[in-house]
VEXGU-27779 format. One line per 5 residues: number of its first residue (from 1); for each residue z, y, x of N, C-alpha, C, O, CB. Coordinates in nm, 3 decimals, padded with zeros to 5 digits, always signed. Glycine has a CB too. Example, Ala and Ser with C-alpha at 12.3 -4.5 7.8 and 13.67 -1.06 7.14 Angstrom:
! residues 2
1> +00.780,-00.569,+01.319,+00.780,-00.450,+01.230,+00.780,-00.330,+01.320,+00.846,-00.332,+01.424,+00.905,-00.447,+01.131 | +00.708,-00.225,+01.285,+00.714,-00.106,+01.367,+00.787,+00.003,+01.290,+00.804,+00.114,+01.341,+00.572,-00.060,+01.408
***
This chain:
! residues 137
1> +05.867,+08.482,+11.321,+05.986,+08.411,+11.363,+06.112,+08.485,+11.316,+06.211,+08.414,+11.298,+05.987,+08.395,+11.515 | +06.121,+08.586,+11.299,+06.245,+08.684,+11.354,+06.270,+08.696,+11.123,+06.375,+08.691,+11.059,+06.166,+08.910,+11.504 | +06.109,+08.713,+11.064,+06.162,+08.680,+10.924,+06.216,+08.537,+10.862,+06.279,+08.523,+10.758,+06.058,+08.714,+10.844 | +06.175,+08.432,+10.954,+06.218,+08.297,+10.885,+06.404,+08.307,+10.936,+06.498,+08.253,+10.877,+06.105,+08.126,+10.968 | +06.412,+08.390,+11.056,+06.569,+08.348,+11.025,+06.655,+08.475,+10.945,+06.778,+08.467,+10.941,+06.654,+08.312,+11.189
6> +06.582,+08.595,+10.882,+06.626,+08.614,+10.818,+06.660,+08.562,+10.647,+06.762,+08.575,+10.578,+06.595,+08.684,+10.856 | +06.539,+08.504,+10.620,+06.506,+08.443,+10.551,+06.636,+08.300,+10.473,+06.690,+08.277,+10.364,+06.387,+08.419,+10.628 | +06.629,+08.224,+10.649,+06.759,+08.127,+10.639,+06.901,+08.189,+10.618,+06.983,+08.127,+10.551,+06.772,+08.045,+10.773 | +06.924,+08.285,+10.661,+07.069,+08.386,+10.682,+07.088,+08.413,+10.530,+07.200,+08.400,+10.480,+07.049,+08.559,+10.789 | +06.937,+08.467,+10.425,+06.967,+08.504,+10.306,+07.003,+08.388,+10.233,+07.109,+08.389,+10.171,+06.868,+08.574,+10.249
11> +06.929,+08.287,+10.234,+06.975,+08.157,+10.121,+07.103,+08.090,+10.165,+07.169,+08.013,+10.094,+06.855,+08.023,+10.113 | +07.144,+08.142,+10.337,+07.256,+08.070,+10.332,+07.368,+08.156,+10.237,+07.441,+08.099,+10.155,+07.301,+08.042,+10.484 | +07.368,+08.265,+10.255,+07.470,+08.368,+10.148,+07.459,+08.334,+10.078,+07.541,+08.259,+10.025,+07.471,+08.494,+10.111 | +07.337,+08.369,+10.024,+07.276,+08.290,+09.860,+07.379,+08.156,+09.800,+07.449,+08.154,+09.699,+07.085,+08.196,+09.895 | +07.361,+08.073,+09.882,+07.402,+07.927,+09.857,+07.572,+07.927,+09.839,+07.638,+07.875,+09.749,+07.349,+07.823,+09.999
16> +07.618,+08.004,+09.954,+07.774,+08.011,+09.989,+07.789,+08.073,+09.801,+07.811,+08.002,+09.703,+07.834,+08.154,+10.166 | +07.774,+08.194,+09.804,+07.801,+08.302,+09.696,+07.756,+08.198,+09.585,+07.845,+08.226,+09.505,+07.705,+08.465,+09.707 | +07.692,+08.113,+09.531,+07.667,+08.013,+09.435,+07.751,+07.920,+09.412,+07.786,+07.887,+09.299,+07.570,+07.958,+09.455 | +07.802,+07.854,+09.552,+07.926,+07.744,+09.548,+08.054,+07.823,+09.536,+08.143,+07.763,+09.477,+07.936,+07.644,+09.692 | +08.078,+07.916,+09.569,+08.209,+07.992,+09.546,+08.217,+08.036,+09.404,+08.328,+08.050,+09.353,+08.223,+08.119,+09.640
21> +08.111,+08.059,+09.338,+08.132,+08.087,+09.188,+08.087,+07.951,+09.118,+08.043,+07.994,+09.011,+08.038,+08.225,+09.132 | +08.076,+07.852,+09.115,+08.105,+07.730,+09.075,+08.220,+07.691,+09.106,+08.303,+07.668,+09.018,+08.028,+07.651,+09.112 | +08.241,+07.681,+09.204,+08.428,+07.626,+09.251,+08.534,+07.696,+09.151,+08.620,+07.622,+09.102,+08.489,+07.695,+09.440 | +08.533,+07.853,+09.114,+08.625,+07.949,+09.081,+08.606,+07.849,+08.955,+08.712,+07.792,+08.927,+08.597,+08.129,+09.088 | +08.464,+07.806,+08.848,+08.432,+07.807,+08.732,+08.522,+07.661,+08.697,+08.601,+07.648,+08.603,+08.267,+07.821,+08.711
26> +08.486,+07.557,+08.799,+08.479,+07.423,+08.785,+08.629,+07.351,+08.789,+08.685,+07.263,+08.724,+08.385,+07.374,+08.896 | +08.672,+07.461,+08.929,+08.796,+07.391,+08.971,+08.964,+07.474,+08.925,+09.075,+07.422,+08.934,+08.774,+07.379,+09.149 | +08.930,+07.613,+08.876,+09.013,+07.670,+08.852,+09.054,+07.716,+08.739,+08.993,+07.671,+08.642,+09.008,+07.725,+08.908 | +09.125,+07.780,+08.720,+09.200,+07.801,+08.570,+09.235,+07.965,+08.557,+09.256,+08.027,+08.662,+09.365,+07.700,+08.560 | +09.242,+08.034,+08.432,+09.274,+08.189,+08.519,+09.427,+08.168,+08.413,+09.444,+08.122,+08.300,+09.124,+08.385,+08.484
31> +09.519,+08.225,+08.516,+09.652,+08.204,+08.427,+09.718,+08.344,+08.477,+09.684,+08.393,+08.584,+09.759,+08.043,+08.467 | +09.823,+08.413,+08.385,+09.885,+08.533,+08.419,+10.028,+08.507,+08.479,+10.126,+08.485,+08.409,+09.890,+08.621,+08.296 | +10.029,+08.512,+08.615,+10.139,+08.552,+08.721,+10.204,+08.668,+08.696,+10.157,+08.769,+08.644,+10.089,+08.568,+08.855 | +10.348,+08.642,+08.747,+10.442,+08.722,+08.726,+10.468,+08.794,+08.875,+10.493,+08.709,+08.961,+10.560,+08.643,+08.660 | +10.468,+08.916,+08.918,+10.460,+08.937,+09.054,+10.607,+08.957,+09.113,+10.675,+09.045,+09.060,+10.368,+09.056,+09.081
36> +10.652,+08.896,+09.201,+10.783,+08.908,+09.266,+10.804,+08.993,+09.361,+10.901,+09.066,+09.340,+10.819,+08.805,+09.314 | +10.754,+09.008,+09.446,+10.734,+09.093,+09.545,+10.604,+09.163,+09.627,+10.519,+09.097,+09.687,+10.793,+09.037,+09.613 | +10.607,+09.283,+09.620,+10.477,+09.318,+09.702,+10.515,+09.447,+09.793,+10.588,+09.540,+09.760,+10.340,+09.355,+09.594 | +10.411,+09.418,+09.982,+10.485,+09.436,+10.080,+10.316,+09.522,+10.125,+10.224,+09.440,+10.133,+10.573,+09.283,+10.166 | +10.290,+09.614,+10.141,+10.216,+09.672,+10.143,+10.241,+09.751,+10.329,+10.343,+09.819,+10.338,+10.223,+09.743,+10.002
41> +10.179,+09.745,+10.423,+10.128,+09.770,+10.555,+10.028,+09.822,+10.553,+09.963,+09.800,+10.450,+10.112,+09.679,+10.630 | +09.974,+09.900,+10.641,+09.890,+09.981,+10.747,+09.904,+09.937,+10.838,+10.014,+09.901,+10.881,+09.905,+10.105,+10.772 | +09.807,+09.926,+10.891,+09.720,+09.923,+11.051,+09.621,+10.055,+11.049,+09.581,+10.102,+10.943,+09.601,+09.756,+11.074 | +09.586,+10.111,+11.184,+09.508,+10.206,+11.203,+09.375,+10.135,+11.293,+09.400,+10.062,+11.388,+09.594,+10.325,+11.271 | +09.281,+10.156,+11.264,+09.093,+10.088,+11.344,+09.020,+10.188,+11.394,+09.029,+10.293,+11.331,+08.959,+10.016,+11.223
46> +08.960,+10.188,+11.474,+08.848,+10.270,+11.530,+08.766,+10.195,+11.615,+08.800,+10.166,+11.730,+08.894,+10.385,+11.604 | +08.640,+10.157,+11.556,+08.549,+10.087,+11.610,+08.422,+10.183,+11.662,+08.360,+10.274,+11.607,+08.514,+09.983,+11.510 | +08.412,+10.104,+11.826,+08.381,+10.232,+11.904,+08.215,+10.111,+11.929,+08.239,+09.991,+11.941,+08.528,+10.299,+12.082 | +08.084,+10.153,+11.933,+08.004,+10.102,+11.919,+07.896,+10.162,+12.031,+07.851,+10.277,+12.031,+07.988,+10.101,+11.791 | +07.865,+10.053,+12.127,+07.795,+10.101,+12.211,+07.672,+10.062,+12.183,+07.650,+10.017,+12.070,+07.833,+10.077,+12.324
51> +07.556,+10.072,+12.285,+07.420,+09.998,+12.289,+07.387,+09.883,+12.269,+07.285,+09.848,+12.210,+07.371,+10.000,+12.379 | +07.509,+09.781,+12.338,+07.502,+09.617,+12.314,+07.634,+09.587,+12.218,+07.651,+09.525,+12.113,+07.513,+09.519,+12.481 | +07.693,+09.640,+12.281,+07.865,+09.571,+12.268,+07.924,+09.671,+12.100,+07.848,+09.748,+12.041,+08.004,+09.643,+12.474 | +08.032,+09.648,+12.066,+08.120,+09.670,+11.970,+08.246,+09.659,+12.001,+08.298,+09.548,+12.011,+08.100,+09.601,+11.878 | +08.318,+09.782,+12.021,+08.498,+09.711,+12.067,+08.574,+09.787,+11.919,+08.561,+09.892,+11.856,+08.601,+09.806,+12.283
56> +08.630,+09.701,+11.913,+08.728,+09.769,+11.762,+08.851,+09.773,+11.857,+08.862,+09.702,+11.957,+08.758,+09.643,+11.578 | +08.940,+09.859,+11.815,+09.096,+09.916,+11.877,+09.150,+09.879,+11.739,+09.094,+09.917,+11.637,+09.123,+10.113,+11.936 | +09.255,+09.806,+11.739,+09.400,+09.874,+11.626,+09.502,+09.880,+11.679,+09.523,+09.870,+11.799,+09.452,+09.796,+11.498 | +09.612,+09.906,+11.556,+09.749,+09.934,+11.594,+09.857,+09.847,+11.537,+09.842,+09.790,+11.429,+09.778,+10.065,+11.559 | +09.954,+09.838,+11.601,+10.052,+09.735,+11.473,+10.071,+09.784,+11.369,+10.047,+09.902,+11.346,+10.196,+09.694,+11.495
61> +10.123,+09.692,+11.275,+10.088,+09.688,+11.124,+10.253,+09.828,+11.094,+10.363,+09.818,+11.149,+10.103,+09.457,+11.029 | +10.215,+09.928,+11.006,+10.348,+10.030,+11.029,+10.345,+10.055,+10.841,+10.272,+09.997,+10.761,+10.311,+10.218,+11.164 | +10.450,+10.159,+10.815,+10.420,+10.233,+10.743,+10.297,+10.283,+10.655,+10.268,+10.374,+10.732,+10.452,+10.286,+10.794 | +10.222,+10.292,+10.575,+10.136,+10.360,+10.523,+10.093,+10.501,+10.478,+09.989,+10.556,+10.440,+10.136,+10.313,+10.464 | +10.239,+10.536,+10.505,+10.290,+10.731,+10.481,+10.229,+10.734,+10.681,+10.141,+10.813,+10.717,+10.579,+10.788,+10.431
66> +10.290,+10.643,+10.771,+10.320,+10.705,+10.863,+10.190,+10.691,+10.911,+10.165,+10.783,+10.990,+10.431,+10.669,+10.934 | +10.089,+10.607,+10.894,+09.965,+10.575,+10.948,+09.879,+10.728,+10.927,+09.826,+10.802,+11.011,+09.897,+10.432,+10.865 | +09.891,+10.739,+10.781,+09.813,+10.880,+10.710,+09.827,+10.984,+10.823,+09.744,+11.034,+10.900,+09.898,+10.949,+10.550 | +09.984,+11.003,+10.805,+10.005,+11.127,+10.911,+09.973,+11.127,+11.057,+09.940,+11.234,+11.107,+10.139,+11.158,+10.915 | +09.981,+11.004,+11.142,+09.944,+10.944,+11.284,+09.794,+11.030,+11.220,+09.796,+11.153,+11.218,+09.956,+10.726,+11.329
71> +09.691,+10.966,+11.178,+09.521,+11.016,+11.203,+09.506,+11.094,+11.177,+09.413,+11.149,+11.237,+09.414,+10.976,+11.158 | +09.585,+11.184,+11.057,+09.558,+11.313,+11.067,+09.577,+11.440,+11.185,+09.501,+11.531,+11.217,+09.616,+11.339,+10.974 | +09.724,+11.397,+11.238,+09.736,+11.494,+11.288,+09.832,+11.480,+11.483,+09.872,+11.571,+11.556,+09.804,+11.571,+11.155 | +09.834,+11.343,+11.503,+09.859,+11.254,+11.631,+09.693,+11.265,+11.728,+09.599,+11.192,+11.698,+09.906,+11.059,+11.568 | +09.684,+11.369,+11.842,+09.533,+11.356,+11.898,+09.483,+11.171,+11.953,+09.371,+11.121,+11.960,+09.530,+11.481,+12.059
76> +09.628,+11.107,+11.986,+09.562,+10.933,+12.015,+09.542,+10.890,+11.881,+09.510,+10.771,+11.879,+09.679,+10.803,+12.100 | +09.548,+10.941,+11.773,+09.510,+10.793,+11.684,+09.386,+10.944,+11.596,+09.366,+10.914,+11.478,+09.711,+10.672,+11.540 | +09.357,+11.000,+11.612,+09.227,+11.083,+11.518,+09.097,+10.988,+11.550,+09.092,+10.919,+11.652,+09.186,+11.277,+11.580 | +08.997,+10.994,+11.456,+08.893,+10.898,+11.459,+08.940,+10.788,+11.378,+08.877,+10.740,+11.284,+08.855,+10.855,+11.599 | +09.075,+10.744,+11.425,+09.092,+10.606,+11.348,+09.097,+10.568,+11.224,+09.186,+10.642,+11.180,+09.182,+10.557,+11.371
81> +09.071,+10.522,+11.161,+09.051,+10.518,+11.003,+09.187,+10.422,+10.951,+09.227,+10.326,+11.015,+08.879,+10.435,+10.957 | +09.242,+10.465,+10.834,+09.388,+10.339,+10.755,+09.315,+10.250,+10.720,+09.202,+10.268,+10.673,+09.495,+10.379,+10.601 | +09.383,+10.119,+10.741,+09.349,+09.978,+10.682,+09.455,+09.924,+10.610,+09.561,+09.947,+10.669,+09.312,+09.877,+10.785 | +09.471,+09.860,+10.502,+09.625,+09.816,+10.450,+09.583,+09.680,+10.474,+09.473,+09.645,+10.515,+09.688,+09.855,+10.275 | +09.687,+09.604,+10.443,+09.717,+09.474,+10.439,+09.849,+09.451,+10.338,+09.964,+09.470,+10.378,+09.739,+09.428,+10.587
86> +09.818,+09.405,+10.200,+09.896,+09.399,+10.127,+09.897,+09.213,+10.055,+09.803,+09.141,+10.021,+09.863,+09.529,+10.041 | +10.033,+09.190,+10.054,+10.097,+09.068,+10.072,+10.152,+09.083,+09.889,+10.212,+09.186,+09.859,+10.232,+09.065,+10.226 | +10.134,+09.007,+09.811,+10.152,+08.939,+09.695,+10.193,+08.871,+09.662,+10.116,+08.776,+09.650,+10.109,+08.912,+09.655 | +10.345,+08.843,+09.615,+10.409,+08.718,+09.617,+10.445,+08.720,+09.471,+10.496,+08.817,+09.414,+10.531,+08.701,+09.723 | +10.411,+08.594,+09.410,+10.375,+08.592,+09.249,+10.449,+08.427,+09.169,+10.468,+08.334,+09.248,+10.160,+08.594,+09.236
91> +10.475,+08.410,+09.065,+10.535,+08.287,+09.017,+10.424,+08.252,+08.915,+10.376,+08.351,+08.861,+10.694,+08.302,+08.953 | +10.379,+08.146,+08.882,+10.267,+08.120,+08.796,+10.299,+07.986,+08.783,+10.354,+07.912,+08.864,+10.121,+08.152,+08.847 | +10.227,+07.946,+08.583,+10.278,+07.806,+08.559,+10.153,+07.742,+08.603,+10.046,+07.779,+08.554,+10.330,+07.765,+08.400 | +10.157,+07.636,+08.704,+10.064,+07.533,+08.692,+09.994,+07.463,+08.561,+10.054,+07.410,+08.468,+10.123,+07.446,+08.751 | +09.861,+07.476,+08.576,+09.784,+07.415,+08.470,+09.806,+07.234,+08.504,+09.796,+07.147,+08.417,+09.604,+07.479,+08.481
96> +09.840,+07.207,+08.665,+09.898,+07.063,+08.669,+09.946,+06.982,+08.606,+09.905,+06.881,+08.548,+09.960,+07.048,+08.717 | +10.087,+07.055,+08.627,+10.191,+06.989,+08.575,+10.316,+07.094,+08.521,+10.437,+07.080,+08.540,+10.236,+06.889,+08.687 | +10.249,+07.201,+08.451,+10.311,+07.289,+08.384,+10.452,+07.368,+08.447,+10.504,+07.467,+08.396,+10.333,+07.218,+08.269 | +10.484,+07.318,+08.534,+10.557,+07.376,+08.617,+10.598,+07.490,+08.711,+10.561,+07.492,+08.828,+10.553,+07.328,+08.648 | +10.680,+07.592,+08.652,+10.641,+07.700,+08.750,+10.612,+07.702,+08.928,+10.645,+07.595,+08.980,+10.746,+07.784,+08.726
101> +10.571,+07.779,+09.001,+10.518,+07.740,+09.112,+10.546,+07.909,+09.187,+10.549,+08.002,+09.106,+10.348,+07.668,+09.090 | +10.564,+07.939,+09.327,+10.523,+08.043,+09.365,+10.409,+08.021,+09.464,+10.372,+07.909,+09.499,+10.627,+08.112,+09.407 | +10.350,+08.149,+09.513,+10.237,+08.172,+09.584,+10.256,+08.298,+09.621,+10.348,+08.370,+09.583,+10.114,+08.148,+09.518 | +10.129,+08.343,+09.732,+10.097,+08.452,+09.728,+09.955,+08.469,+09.745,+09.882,+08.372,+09.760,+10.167,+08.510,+09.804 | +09.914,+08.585,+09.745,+09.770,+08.666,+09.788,+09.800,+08.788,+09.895,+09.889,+08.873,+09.901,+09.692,+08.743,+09.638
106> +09.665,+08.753,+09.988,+09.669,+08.908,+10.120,+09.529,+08.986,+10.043,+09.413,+08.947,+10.041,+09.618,+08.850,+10.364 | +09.573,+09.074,+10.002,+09.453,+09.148,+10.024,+09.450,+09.270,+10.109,+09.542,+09.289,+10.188,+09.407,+09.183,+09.905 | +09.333,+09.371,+10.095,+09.319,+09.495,+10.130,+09.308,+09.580,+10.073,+09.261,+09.671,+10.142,+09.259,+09.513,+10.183 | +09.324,+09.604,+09.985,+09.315,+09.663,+09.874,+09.338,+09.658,+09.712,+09.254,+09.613,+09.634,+09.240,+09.676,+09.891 | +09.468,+09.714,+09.673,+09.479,+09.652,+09.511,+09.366,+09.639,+09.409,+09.276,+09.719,+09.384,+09.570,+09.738,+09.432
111> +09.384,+09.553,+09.371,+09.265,+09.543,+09.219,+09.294,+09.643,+09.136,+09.403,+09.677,+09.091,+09.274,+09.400,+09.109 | +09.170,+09.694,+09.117,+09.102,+09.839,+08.990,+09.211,+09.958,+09.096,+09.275,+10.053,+09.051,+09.182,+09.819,+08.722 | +09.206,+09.931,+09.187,+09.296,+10.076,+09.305,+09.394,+10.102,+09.252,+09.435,+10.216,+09.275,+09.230,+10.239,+09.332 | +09.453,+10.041,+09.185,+09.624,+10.065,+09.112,+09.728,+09.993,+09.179,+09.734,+09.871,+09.160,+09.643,+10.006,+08.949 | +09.814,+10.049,+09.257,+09.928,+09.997,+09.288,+10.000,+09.875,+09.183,+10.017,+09.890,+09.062,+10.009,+10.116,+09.304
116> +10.036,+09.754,+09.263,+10.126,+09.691,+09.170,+10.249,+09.685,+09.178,+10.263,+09.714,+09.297,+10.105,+09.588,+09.154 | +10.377,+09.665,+09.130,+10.510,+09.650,+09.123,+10.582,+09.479,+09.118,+10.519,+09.376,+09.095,+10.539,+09.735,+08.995 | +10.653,+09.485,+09.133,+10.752,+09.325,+09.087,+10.774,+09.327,+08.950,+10.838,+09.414,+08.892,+10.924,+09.306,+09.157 | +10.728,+09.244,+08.904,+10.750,+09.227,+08.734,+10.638,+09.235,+08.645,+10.633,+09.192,+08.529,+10.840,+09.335,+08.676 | +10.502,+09.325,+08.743,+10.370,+09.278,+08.661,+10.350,+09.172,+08.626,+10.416,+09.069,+08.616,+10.266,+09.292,+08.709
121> +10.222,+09.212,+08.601,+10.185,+09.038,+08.581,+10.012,+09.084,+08.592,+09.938,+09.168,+08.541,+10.251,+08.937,+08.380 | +10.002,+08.953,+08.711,+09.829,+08.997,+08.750,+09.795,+08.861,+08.712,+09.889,+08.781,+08.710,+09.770,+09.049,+08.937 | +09.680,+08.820,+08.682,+09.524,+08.738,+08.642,+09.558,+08.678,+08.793,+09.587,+08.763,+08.878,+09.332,+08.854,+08.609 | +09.557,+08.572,+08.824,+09.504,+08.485,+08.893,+09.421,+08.387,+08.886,+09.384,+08.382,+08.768,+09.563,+08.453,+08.925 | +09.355,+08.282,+08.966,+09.285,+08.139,+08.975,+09.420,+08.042,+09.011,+09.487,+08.059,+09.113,+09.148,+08.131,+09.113
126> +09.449,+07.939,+08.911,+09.535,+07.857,+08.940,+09.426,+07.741,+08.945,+09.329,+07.730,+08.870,+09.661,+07.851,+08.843 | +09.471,+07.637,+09.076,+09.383,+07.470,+09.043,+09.426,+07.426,+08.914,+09.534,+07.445,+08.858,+09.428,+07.324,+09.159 | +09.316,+07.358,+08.874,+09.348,+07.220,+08.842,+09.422,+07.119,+08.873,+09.509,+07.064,+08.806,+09.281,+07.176,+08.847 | +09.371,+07.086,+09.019,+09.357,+06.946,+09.079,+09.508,+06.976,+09.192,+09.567,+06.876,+09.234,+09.165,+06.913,+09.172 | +09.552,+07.101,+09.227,+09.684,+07.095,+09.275,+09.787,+07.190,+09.242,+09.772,+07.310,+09.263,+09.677,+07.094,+09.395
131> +09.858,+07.156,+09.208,+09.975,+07.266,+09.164,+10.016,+07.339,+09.224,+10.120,+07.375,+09.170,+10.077,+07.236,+09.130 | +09.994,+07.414,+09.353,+10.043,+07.508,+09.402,+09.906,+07.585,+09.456,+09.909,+07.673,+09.542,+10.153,+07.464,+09.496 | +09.840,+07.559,+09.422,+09.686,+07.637,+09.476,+09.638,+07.745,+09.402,+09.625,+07.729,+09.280,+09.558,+07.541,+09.472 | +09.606,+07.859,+09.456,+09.598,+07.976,+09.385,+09.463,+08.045,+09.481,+09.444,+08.042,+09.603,+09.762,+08.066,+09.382 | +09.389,+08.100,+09.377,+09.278,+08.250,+09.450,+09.280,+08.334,+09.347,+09.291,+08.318,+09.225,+09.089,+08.225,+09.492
136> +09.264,+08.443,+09.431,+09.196,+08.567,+09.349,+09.098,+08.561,+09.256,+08.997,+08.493,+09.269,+09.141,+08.651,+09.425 | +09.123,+08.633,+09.160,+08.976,+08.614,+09.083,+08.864,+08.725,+09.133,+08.750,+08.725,+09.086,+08.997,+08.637,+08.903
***
């Protein structure tokens, strides 16, 4: 019993991870964005894990200098590990209707671990089918 629902759990990934790389292939376009602004945050986590339960703690979103220094050397926040949350705000021409467009992306982490600036220019997924629709590649 306990392998058939692992079993189901794997093909469902399976399946998800198959339609998500068809969608990227089918429905999107990769076009080079111009980056306008990027806003880079910390949060601090410490996920405390019991016998049954799981409680995660964070903190509001601060600084990224100031988070470092809080876990290193603050005795309430040691244990806690940095999390970023970085915000991407980018101009890209629609494969639509050729028209420039803005957007953004959240990630957690920059692509290839390199900081980006305003004025790059990163690889995105632009739609097809709507002109302001954008993913990560």
């Amino acid at each position: 019993m306990r392998l058939a629902g692992i079993l189901i759990a794997a093909v469902g990934v399976a399946g998800f991870a198959a339609y998500d790389q068809y969608d990227k292939r089918v429905n999107f376009k990769r076009v080079d964005a111009r980056i306008s602004a990027v806003n880079e945050q910390c949060y601090m986590e410490k996920v405390t894990r019991e016998v049954i339960t799981k409680t995660t703690s964070t903190s509001d979103l601060l600084r990224c200098e100031l988070a470092q220094v809080l876990t290193r050397e603050h005795p309430k926040w040691q244990g806690y590990t940095v999390k970023h949350k970085i915000e991407i705000r980018f101009a890209f021409i629609s494969p639509v209707d050729g028209a420039t467009h803005t957007s953004s992306l959240e990630m957690s982490s920059f692509p290839n671990g390199r900081p980006l600036r305003a004025g790059e220019v990163l690889p995105v997924l632009a739609s097809k089918t709507k002109a302001d629709k954008t993913r990560a590649i």
